[in-house]
C-alpha positions as CSV (number, residue, x, y, z in Angstrom):
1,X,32.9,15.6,35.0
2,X,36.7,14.7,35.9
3,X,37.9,14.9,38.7
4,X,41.3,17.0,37.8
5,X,42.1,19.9,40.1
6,X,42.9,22.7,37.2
7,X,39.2,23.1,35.7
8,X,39.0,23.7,32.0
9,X,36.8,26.7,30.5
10,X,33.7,25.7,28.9
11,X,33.4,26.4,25.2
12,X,30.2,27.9,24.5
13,X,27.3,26.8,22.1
14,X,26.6,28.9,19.4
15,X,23.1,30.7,19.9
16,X,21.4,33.5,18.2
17,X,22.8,35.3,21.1
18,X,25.6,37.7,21.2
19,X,27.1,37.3,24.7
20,X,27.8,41.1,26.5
21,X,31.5,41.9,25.9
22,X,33.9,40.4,28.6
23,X,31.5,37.9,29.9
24,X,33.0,35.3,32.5
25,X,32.0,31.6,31.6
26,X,31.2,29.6,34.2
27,X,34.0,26.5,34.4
28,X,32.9,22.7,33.0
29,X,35.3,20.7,34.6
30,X,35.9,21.7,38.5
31,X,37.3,19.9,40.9
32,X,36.1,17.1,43.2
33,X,35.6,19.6,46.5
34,X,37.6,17.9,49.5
35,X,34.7,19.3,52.1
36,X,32.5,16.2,52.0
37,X,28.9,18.0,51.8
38,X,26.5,16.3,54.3
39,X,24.0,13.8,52.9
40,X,20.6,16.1,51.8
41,X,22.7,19.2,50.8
42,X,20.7,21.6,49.0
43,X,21.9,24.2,46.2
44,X,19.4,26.8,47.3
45,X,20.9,29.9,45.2
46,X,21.7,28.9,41.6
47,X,20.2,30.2,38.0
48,X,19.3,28.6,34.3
49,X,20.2,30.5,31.3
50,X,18.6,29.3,28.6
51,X,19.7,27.9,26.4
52,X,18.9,31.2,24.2
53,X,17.9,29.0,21.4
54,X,15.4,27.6,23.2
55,X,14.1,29.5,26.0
56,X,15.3,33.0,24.3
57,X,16.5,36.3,26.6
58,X,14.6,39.0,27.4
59,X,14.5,42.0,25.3
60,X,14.5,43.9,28.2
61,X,17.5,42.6,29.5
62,X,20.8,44.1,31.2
63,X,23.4,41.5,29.9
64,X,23.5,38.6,27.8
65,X,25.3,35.5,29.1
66,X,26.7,32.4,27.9
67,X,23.9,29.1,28.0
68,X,24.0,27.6,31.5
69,X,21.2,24.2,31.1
70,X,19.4,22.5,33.5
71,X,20.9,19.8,32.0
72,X,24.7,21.1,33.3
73,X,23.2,22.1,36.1
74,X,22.3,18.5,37.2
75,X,25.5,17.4,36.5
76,X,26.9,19.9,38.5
77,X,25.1,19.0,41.2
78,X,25.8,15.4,41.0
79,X,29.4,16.3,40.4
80,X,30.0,18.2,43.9
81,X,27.6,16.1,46.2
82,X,24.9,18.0,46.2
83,X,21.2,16.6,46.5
84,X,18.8,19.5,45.6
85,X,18.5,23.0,44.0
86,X,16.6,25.5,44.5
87,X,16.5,27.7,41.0
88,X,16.4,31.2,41.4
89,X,14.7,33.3,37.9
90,X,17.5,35.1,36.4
91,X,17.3,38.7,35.3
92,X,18.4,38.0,32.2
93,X,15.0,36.3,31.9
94,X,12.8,38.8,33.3
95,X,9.7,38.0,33.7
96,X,9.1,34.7,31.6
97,X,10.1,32.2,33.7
98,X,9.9,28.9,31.3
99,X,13.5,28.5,31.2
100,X,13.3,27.8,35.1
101,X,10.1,26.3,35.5
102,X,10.9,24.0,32.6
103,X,14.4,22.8,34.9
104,X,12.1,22.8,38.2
105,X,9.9,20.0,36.4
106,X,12.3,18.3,35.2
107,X,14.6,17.6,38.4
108,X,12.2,14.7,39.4
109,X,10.9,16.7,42.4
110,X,14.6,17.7,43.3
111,X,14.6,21.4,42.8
112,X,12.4,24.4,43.5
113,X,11.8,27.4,41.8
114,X,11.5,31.4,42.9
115,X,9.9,33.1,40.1
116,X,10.0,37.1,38.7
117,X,6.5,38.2,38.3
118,X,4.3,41.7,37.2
119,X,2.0,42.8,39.3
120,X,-0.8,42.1,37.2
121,X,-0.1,38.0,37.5
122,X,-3.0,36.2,37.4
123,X,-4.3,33.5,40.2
124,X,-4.3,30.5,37.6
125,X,-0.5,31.5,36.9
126,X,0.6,31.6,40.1
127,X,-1.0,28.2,40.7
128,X,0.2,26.8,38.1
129,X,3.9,28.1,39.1
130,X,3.0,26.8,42.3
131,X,2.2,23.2,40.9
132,X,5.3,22.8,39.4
133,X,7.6,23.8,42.0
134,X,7.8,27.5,42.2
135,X,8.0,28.6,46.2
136,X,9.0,32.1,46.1
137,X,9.3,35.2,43.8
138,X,12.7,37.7,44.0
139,X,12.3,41.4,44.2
140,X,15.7,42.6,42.8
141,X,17.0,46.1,43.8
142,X,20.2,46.3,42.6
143,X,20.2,49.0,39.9
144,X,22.9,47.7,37.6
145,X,20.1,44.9,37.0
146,X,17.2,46.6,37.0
147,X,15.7,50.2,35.8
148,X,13.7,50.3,38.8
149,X,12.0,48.8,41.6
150,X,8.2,50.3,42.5
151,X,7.5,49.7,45.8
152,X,4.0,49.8,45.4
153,X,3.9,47.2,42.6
154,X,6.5,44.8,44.5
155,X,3.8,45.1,47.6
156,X,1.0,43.9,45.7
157,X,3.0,40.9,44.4
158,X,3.6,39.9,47.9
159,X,-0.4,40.7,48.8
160,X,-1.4,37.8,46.1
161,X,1.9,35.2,46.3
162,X,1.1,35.4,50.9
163,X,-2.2,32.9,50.9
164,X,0.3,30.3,48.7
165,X,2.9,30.4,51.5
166,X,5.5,31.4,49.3
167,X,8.4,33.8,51.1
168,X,10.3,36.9,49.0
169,X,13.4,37.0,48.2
170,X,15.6,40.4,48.2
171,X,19.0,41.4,46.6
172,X,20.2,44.7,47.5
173,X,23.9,46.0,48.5
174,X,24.1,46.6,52.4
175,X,24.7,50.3,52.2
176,X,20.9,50.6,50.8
177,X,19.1,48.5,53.4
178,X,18.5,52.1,56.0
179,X,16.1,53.4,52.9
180,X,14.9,49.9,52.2
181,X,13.6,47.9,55.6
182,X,10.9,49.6,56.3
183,X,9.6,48.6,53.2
184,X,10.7,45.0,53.9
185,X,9.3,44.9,57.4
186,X,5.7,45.7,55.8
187,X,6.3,42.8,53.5
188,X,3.2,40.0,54.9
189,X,5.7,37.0,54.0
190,X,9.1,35.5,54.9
191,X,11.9,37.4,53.4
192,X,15.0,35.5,51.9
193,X,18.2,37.8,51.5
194,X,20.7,37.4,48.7
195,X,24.0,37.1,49.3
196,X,24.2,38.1,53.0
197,X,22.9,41.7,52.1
198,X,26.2,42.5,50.0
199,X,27.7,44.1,52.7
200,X,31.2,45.9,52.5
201,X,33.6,43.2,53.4
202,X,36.4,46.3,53.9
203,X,34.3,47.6,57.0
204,X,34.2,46.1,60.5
205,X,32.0,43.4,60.8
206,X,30.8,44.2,64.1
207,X,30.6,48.2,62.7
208,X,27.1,50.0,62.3
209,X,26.5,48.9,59.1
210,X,26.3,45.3,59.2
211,X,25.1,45.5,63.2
212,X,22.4,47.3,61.0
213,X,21.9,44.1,59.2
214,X,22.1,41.6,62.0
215,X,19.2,44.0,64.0
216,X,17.0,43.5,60.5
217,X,17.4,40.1,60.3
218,X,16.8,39.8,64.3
219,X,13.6,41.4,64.0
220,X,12.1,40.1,61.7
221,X,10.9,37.1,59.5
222,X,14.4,37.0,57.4
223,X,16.4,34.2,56.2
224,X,19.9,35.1,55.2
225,X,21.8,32.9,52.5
226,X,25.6,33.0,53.4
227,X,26.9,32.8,49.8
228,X,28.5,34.0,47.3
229,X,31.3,35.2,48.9
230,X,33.6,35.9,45.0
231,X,30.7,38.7,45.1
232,X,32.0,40.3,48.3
233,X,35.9,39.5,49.1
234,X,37.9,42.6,48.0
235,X,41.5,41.0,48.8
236,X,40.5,37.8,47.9
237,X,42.6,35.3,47.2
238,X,40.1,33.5,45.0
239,X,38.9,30.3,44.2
240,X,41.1,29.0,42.1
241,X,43.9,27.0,41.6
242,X,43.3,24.2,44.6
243,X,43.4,27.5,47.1
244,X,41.9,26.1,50.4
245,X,41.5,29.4,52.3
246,X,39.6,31.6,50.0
247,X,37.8,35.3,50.4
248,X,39.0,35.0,53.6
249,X,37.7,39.1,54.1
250,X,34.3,37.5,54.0
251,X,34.3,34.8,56.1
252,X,33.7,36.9,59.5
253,X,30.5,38.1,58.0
254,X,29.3,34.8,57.3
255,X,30.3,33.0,60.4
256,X,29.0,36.0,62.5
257,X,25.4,35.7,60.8
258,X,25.8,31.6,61.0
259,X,26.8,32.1,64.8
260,X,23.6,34.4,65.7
261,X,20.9,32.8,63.3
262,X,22.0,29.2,63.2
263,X,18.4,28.0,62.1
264,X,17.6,30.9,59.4
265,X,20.7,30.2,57.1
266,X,21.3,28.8,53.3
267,X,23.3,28.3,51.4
268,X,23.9,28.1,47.6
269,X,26.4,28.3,44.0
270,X,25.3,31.0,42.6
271,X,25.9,28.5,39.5
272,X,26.8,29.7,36.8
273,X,27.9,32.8,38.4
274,X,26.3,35.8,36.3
275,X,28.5,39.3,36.2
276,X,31.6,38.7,37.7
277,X,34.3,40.7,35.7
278,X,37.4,39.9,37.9
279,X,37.5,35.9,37.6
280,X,35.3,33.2,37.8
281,X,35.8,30.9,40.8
282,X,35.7,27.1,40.6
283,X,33.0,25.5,41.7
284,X,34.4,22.7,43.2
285,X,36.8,25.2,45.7
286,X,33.5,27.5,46.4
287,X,32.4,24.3,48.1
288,X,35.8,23.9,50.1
289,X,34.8,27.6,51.5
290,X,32.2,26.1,53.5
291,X,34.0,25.4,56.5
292,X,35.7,28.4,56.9
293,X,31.9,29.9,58.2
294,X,30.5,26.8,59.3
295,X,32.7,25.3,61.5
296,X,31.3,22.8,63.2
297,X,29.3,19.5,61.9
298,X,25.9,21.2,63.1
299,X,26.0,24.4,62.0
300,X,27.3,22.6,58.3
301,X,24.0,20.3,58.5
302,X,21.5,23.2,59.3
303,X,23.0,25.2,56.8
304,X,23.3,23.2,53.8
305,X,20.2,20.5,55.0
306,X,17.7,21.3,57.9
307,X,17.1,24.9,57.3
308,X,16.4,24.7,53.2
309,X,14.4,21.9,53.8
310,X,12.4,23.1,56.2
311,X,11.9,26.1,53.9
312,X,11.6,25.0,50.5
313,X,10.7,20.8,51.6
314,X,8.2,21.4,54.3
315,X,7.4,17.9,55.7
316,X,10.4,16.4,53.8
317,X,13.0,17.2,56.1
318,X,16.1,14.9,56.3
């Protein structure tokens, strides 16, 4: 990948697949980030798509995107400094997860995997996910992704994945989580949560709804990636264009759930950024944001090292 700091749009392959209208491709040629990521970094949110001629979409599916490969992927990651990934199933996938798994076995032992699975998923499957890499499964409740999310059917996943040690992870918007953490406190594994619970970045940070958050997290087993911040920023500016001081409505959030659970954050991409419609940030400047809600050298390490290790690297840590 060069090295120049105004990052070229990717021209897609040609699948079977028709992409949905106005889809956002990710960018092939970021920049080299200027925040030096510490040795071990892991990538612990970011997606495979495809390729659709080879590991085809779901029928079932809510968009269509452009091929993302575990092949760019790895040179992404090589590209920004980063050591690991962990690969999260993308919905556009639903439940077949050979697309990931096939990029999880493939990394050398460098990535892990967190699976979509039915309820009716068989012991020998989830061993064999759990041989190659997988670690968790992700129980989306966003409903512009998916039709539903039964309860009943997302506890018994958690019942058979909970003797495997894996942990859940959860996407939901912030306004949501007073309906929703009662469920998740009944959950009998870790919980990882998306995107710092999408909360509304134009509320106060110390306001009931995101104290709301913080007392969830507090009480319970939760880790809380600090990502994805082109997701939450209202007034932006973006990441794009060398800017240095990016989303900078989100960073209070972040640094405020860094500052009070220092040991149960991650970080990740989001690689290659599925369903943004106002602009696609550069990859090489979403690193740059890092410092803006990690601030000093030790929260940076536990953030992007310790604490995904420990998680995802038991025994391995750096």
């Amino acid at each position: 990948m060069s090295t120049d700091t105004e990052p070229d749009r990717r021209t897609p392959l040609e699948t079977t697949f028709t992409k949905t209208p106005g889809w956002l491709d990710w960018y092939s040629n970021p920049s080299k980030p200027r925040f030096r990521l510490p040795a071990g970094t892991v990538d612990a949110h970011c997606h495979v798509f495809g390729p659709g001629a080879d590991f085809p979409f779901a029928p079932e599916r809510k968009y269509t995107p452009c091929d993302a490969s575990k092949d760019q992927l790895f040179a992404l990651r090589d590209h920004l400094g980063i050591s690991r990934n962990v690969i999260v199933q993308a919905t556009c996938h639903g439940a077949d997860n050979s697309a990931m798994v096939d990029a999880v076995r493939s990394s050398g032992g460098l990535a892990r995997g967190v699976a979509t699975v039915r309820p009716d998923i068989s012991e020998a499957e989830l061993s064999r996910l759990d041989d190659a890499g997988v670690r968790g499964v992700r129980f989306n409740f966003l409903k512009r992704l998916v039709s539903s999310a039964p309860q009943e059917d997302l506890a018994a996943i958690a019942r058979k994945i909970a003797p495997l040690g894996w942990h859940v992870v959860i996407y939901f918007e912030g306004a949501d989580l007073e309906g929703l953490e009662g469920f998740f406190a009944s959950l009998p594994t870790s919980l990882v949560v998306d995107h710092m619970g999408r909360p509304d970045v134009t509320k106060p940070v110390d306001g009931p709804e995101f104290s709301r958050f913080l007392r969830f997290v507090d009480r319970n087993d939760v880790w809380v990636k600090v990502s994805c911040p082109e997701r939450l920023s209202v007034s932006g500016p973006g990441a794009l264009n060398g800017e240095q001081h990016a989303y900078t409505d989100a960073v209070p959030f972040g640094r405020r759930v860094i500052e009070e659970f220092p040991d149960r954050v991650l970080w990740g991409t989001d690689w290659p950024h599925p369903n943004l419609a106002g602009h696609m940030p550069e990859d090489g400047l979403l690193v740059d944001y890092i410092p803006q809600v990690a601030v000093t050298p030790e929260q940076q390490h536990k953030l992007l090292v310790a604490n995904p290790m420990r998680l995802y690297w038991p025994g391995d840590e750096a």
